[in-house]
C-alpha positions as CSV (number, residue, x, y, z in Angstrom):
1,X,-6.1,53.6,16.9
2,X,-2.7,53.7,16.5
3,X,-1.0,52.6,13.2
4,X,1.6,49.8,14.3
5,X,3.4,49.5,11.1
6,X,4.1,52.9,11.2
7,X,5.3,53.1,14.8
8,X,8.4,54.8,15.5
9,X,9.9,55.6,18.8
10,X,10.7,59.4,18.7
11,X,14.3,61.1,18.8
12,X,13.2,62.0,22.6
13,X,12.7,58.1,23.2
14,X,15.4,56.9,21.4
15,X,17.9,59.2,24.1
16,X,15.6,57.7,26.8
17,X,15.8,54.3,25.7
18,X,20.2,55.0,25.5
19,X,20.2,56.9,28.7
20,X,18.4,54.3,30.6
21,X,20.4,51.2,29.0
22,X,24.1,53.0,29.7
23,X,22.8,53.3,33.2
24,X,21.6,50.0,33.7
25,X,25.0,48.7,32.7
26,X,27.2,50.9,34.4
27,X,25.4,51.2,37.8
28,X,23.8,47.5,37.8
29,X,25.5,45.4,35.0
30,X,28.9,44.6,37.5
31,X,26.3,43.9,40.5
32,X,23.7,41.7,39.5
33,X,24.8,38.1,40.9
34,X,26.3,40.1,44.3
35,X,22.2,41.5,44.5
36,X,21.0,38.0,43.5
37,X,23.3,35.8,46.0
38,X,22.5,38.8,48.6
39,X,18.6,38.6,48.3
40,X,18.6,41.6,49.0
41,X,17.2,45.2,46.8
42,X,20.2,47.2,47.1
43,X,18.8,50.3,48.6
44,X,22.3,52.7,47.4
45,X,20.9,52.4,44.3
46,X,17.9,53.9,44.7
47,X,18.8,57.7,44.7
48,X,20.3,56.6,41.7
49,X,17.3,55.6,39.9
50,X,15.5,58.6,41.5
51,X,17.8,61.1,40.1
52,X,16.9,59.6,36.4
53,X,13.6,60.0,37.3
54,X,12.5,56.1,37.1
55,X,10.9,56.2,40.5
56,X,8.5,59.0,39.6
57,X,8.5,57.4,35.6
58,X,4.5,58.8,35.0
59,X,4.0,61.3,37.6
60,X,3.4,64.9,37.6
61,X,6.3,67.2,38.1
62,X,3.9,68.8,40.8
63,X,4.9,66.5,43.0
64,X,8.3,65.7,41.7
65,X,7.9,63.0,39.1
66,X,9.1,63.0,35.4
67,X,5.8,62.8,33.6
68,X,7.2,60.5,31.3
69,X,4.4,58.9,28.8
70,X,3.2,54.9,28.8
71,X,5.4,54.4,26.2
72,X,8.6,56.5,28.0
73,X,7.8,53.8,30.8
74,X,7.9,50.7,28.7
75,X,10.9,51.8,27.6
76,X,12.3,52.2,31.2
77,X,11.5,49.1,32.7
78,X,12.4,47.3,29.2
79,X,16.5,48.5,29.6
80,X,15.8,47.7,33.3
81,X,15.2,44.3,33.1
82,X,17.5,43.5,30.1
83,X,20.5,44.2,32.5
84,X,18.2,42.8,36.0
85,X,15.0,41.7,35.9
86,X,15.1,41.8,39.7
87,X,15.6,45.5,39.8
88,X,12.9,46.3,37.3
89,X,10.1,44.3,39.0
90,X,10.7,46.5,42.3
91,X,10.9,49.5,39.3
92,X,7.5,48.1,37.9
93,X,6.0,47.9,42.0
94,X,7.0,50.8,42.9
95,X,5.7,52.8,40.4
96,X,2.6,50.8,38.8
97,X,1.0,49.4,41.8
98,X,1.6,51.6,44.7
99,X,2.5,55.0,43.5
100,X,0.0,54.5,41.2
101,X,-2.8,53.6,43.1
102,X,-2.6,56.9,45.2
103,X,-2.0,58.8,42.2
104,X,-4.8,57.8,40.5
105,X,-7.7,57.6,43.7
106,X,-6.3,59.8,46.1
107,X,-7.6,62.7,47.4
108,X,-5.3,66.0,47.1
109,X,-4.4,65.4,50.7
110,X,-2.8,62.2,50.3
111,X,-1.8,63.2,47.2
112,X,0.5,66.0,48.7
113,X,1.3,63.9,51.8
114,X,2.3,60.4,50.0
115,X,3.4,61.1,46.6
116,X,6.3,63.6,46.6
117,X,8.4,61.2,49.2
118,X,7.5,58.4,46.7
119,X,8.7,59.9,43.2
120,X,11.3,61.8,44.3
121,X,12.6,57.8,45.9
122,X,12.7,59.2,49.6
123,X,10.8,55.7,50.3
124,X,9.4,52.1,48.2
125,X,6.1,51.7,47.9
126,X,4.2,48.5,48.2
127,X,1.0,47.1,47.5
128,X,-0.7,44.8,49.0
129,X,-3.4,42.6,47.7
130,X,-2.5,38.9,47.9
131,X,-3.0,36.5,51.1
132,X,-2.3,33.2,51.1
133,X,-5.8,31.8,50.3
134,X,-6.6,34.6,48.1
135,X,-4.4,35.1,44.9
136,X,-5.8,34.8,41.6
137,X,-9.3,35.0,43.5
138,X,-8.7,37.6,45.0
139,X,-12.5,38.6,46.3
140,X,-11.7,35.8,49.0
141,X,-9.0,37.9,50.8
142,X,-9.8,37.9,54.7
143,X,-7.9,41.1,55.7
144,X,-10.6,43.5,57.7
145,X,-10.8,47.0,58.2
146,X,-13.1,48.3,60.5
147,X,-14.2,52.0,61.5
148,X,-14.0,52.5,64.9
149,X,-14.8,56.0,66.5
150,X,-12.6,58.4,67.9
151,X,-10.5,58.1,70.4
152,X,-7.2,58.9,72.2
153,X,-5.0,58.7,68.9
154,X,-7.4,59.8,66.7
155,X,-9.6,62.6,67.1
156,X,-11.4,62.3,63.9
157,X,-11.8,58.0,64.3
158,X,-9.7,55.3,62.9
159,X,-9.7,52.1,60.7
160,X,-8.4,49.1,62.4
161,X,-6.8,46.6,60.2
162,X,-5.9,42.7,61.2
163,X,-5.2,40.2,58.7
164,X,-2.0,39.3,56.7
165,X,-0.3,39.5,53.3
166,X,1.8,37.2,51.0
167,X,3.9,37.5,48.6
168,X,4.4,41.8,48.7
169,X,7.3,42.9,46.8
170,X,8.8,45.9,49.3
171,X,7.2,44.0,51.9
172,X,10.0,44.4,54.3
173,X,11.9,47.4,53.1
174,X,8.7,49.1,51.6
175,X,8.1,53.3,53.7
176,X,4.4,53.2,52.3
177,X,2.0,50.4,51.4
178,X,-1.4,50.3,50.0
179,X,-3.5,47.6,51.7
180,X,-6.6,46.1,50.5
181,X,-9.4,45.0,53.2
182,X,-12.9,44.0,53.4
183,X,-14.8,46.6,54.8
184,X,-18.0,45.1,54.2
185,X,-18.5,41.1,54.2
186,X,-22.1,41.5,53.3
187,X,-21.2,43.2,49.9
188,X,-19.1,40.5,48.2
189,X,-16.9,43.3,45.8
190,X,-18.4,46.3,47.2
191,X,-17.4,45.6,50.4
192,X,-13.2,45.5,49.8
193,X,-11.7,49.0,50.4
194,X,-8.4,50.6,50.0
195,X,-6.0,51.7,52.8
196,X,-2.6,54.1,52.9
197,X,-0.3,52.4,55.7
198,X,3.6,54.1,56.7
199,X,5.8,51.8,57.4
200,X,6.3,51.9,61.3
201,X,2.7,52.0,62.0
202,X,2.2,50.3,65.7
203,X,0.4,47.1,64.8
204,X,1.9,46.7,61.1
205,X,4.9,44.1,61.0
206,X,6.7,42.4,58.0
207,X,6.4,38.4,58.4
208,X,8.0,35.8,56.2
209,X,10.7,36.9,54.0
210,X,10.9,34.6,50.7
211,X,13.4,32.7,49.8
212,X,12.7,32.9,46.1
213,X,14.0,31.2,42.7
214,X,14.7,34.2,40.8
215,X,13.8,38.3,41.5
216,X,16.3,37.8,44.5
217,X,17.6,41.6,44.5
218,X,13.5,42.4,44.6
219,X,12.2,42.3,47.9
220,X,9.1,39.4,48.6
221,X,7.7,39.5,52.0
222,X,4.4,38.9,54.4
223,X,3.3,41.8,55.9
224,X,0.9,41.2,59.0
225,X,-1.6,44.0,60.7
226,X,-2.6,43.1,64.3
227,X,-4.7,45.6,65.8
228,X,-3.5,48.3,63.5
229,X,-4.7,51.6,64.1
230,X,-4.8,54.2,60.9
231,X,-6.6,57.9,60.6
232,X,-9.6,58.2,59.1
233,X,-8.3,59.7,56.5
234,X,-5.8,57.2,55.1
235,X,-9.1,55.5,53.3
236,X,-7.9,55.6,50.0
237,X,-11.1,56.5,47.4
238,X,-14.2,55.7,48.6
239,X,-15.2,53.4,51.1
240,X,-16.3,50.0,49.1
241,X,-14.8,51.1,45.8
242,X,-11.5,49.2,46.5
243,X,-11.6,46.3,44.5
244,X,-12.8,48.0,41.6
245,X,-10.0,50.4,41.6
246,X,-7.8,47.4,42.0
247,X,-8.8,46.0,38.8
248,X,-7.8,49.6,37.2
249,X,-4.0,49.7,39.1
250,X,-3.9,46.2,37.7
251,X,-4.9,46.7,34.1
252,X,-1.9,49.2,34.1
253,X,0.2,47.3,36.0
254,X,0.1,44.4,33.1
255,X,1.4,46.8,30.9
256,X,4.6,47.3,33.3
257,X,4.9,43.2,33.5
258,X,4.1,43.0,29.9
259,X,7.3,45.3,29.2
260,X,9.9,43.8,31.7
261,X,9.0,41.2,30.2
262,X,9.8,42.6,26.8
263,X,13.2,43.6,28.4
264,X,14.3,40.2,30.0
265,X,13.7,38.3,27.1
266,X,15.9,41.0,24.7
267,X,18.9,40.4,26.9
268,X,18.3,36.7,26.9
269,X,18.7,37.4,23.5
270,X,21.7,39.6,23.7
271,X,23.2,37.0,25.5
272,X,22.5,33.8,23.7
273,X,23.9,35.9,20.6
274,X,26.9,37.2,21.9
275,X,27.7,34.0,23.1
276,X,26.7,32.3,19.3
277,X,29.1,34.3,17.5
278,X,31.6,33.8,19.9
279,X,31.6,30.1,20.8
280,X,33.4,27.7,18.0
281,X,32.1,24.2,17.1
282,X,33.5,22.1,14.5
283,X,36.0,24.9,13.7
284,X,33.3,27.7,12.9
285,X,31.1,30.0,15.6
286,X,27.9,28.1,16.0
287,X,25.9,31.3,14.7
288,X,26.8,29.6,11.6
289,X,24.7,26.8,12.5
290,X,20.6,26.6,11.1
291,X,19.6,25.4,14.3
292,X,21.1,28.0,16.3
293,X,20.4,30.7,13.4
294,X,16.5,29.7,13.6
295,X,15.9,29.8,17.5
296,X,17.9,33.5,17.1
297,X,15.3,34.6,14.5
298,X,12.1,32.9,16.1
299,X,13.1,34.7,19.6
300,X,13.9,37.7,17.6
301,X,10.6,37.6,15.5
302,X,8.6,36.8,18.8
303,X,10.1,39.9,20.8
304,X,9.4,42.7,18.5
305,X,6.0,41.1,18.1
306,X,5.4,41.5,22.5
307,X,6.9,45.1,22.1
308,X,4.5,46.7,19.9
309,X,1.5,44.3,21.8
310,X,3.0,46.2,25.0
311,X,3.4,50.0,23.3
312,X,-0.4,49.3,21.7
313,X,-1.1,49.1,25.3
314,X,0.4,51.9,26.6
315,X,-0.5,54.2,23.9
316,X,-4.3,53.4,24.3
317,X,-3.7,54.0,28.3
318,X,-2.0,57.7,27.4
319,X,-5.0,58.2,25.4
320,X,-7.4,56.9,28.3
321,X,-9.3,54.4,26.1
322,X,-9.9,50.9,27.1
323,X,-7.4,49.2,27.5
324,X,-7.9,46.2,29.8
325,X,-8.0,43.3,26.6
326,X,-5.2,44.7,25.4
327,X,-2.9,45.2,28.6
328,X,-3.8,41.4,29.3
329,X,-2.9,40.1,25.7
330,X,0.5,42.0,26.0
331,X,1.5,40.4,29.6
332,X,0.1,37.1,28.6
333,X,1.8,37.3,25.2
334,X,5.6,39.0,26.4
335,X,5.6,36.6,29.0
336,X,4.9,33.5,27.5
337,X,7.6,34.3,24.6
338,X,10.1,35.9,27.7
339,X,9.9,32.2,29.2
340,X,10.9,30.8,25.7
341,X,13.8,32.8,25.2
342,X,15.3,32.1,28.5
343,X,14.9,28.5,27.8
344,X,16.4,28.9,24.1
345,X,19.2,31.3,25.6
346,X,20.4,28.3,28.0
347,X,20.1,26.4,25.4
348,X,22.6,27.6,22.9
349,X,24.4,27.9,26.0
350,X,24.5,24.5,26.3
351,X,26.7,23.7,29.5
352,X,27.7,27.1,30.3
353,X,23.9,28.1,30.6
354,X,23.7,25.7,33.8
355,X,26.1,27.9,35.6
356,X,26.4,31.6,37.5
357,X,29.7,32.4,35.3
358,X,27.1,33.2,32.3
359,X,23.6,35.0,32.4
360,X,21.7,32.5,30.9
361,X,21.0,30.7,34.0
362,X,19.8,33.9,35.8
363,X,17.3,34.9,32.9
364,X,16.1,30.9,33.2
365,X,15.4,31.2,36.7
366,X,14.0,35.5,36.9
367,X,11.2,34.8,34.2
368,X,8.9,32.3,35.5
369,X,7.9,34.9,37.8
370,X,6.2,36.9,34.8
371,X,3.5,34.4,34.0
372,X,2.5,34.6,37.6
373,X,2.5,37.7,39.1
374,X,0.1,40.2,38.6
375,X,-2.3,37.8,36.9
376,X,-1.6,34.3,36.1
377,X,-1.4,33.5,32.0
378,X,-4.8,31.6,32.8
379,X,-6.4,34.9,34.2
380,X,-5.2,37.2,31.0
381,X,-6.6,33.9,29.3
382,X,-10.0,34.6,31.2
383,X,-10.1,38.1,30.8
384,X,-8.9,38.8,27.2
385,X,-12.3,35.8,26.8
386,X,-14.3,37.4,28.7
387,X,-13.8,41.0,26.6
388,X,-13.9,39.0,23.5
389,X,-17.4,37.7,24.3
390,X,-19.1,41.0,25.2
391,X,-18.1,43.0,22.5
């Protein structure tokens, strides 16, 4: 296992880690409120972040991506989210739950069909798992797929899906989603499959649009399948095998959250330090003051503590050992902290954290997301337990 005292970021990383962060704040920096009053993911700036590579961060250069390591992704996402958390989480979605999914349980076909338009950032990917009465339990989803034979359309038979989803970053703007259905009711788990849907498929249609606290710039929408007719062969892995692969996506997934999380509570930092050394109290910056010098160093302290919990992570997933403890520990543990230093960056803010002229309030209102999504805190709870239990 890796030596964490020891851990250095390489001279490779440390020009990824610059390369990224002048990007994000020359490119997003001067745009984050007009994306955040827009609600709206600003869709110029995706060949942007495709011709750095960051929407094809892990792939194979086969089919366009940068092969970039776990680590080389925390990194990304991390200078992502200190500039716009927003613009990360689609980042994160694009490339950990959708991207990934066919990357990792595709077949060569779909592999060569779905991925190069993905990395290359021709389209957004999406992934939908959630429904409105099946979140953290998500075995109770009621989305069907059914075979049906062939037929007019489709020589070779079809899937029909009907059912709806909730909460799907991309949901709207997404050119490729990955839907999760029951395929089997009698098989509890083994009955949930795994579906590759293109945006503009008769019978697919995005619902609801949220109208969200934070993550404005980042797409969140209900995506609804009435009658809708797919190929045979846009069954992603095996028939049945869908939830179990789910839990895999997700496992890496954390490790995505876990890091934008990493990165939203470092500029929250930046931030509430900038600000300390600038604003004057009682004739002196308040930087000079113990309360505000001890809430600096706790956040501090607490941040490089979630990074390495995050790069252990991603080092054991490059290696392909286990991984699933520690990808929850580092989502439950970044985000937690992330929450605290938003709260402590308004705080030294005092007044000017309550309004849009400062990032403070921004940061405040982006991070609750990260104790939610992908996994409540009290599902990493239950999981890191569960893995503690049966060693």
């Amino acid at each position: 296992m890796i030596a964490l005292m020891d851990f250095r970021l390489s001279e490779e990383q440390q020009l990824l880690r610059r390369t990224v962060r002048e990007f994000a704040e020359a490119e997003m920096r001067p745009h984050v409120m007009e994306w955040d009053e827009s609600q709206q993911f600003p869709m110029e700036l995706l060949p942007k972040l495709a011709a750095l590579g960051l929407t094809g961060i892990q792939f194979p250069e086969e089919y366009g991506g940068a092969g970039m390591s776990g680590i080389d992704y925390c990194i990304c996402i991390e200078e992502l989210a200190r500039v716009c958390p927003a613009i990360a989480l689609s980042v994160a979605a694009h490339n950990g739950l959708c991207t990934s999914h066919i990357a990792l349980f595709g077949n060569d076909s779909q592999k060569q069909k779905f991925l190069p338009r993905l990395v290359r950032g021709e389209v957004l990917g999406a992934w939908g798992l959630t429904e409105a009465n099946a979140g953290s339990d998500a075995a109770g989803m009621r989305t069907t797929g059914v075979r049906h034979g062939p037929g007019p359309e489709h020589a070779d038979g079809c899937w029909v899906l009907n059912g709806a989803k909730t909460f799907i970053t991309h949901g709207r703007i997404g050119g490729v989603m990955v839907v999760i259905a029951v395929t089997d009711r009698n098989k509890g788990h083994r009955g949930i499959s795994a579906f590759v849907v293109e945006h503009g498929t008769p019978g697919m249609s995005a619902g609801k649009k949220e109208n969200k606290l934070g993550m404005r710039a980042s797409d969140t929408s209900e995506v609804i399948f009435q009658e809708c007719r797919i190929p045979e062969s846009q069954l992603l892995g095996n028939e049945g095998e869908g939830f179990v692969n789910t839990l895999q996506v997700l496992d890496a997934g954390r490790i995505g959250i876990a890091a934008l999380s990493v990165g939203l509570a470092q500029g929250a930092y930046d931030a509430a330090l900038g600000y300390a050394r600038e604003r004057r109290q009682f004739g002196r910056p308040i930087a000079e003051f113990q309360a505000i010098q001890w809430k600096l160093a706790d956040t501090a302290t607490r941040i490089e503590a979630a990074r390495l919990l995050t790069y252990r992570a991603a080092f054991l997933k490059d290696q392909r050992q286990p991984m699933t403890r520690e990808a929850s520990m580092a989502k439950l543990y970044a985000s937690e902290i992330a929450v605290r230093a938003a709260d402590d960056c308004v705080q030294i803010h005092g007044g000017y954290g309550f309004v849009k002229d400062y990032p403070a309030e921004k940061y405040f209102r982006d991070v609750k997301l990260l104790t939610i999504g992908e996994g409540t805190s009290e599902i990493q709870r239950l999981v890191i337990a569960r893995r503690l239990l049966t060693q």
